[in-house]
N, C-alpha and C positions, 0 to 999 in steps of 0.2 A: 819354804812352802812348796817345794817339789814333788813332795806328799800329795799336793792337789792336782798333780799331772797325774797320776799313776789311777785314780778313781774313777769307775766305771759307772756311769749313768743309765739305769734304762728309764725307757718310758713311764713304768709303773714307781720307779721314785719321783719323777715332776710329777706324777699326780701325788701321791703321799707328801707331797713339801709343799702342794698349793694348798691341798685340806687343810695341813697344821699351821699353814699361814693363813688362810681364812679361818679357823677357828681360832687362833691365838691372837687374833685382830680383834676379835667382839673384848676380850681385856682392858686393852689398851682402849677402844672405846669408852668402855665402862667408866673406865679413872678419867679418863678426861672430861667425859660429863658430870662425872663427880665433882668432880675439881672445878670445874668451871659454875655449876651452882651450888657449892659450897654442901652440898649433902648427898649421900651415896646415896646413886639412883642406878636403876636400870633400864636403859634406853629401849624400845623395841627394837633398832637394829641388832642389838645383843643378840637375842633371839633367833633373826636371820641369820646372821653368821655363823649360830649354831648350830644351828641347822644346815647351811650351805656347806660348811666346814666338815658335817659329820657326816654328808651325804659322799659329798667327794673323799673323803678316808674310807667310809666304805667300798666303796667304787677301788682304793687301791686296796684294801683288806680283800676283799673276794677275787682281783686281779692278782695279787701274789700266792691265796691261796692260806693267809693268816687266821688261822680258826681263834686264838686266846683276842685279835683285833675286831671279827664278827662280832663276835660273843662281848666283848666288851664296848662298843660303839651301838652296835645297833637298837637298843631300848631308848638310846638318849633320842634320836631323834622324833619319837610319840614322846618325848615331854616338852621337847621344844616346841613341834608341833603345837600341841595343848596351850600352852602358854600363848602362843600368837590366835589360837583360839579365843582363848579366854580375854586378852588384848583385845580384839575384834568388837568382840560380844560388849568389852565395856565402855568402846567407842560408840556403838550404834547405840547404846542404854544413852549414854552422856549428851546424844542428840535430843534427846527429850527432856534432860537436865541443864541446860549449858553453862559453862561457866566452869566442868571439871576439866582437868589437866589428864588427861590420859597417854601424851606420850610420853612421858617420862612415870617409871613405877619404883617406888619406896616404902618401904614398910612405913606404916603410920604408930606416931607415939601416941597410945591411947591416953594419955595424960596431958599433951599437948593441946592446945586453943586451937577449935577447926579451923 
């Protein structure tokens, strides 16, 4: 592993390696929520971290000067945006309904017992 002496680090890789570890975290979340109530859900932290994760890769896309990394990150974060929107929105609704589960979001089986 002497290969790892010889590697030069700048600045703009610790950020690019903290993005893809905050965006490659909201996954790992994902399954574990999963997995711990038995049905694929998606946490609102998902959300955050994609957003957190896609804000800081941008940060290193425009710092090294990545046009194909702009051009491909930068829409994701208005739909992650959107989403924690629309989260928001269905928490304040659910104040006037109580009883809904809003942090956790799963597609519903229209065939299923409400």
């Amino acid at each position: 592993m002497d290969w790892l002496n010889h590697i030069e680090y700048t600045h703009w890789d610790l950020v690019g390696y903290l993005g893809n570890l905050i965006f490659g975290s909201r996954f790992l979340l994902q399954w574990y929520v999963s997995e711990k109530k038995k049905l694929s859900v998606i946490p609102t932290a998902f959300w955050w971290l994609s957003l957190v994760g896609t804000v800081i890769l941008a940060v290193y896309f425009f710092g090294t000067g990545s046009g194909p990394g702009i051009v491909g990150s930068a829409p994701n974060g208005f739909i992650y945006m959107r989403n924690l929107q629309l989260i928001r929105k269905q928490r304040l609704a659910s104040r006037a309904s109580p009883g809904t589960n809003t942090e956790l979001h799963a597609p519903q089986d229209p065939h299923s017992p409400a």
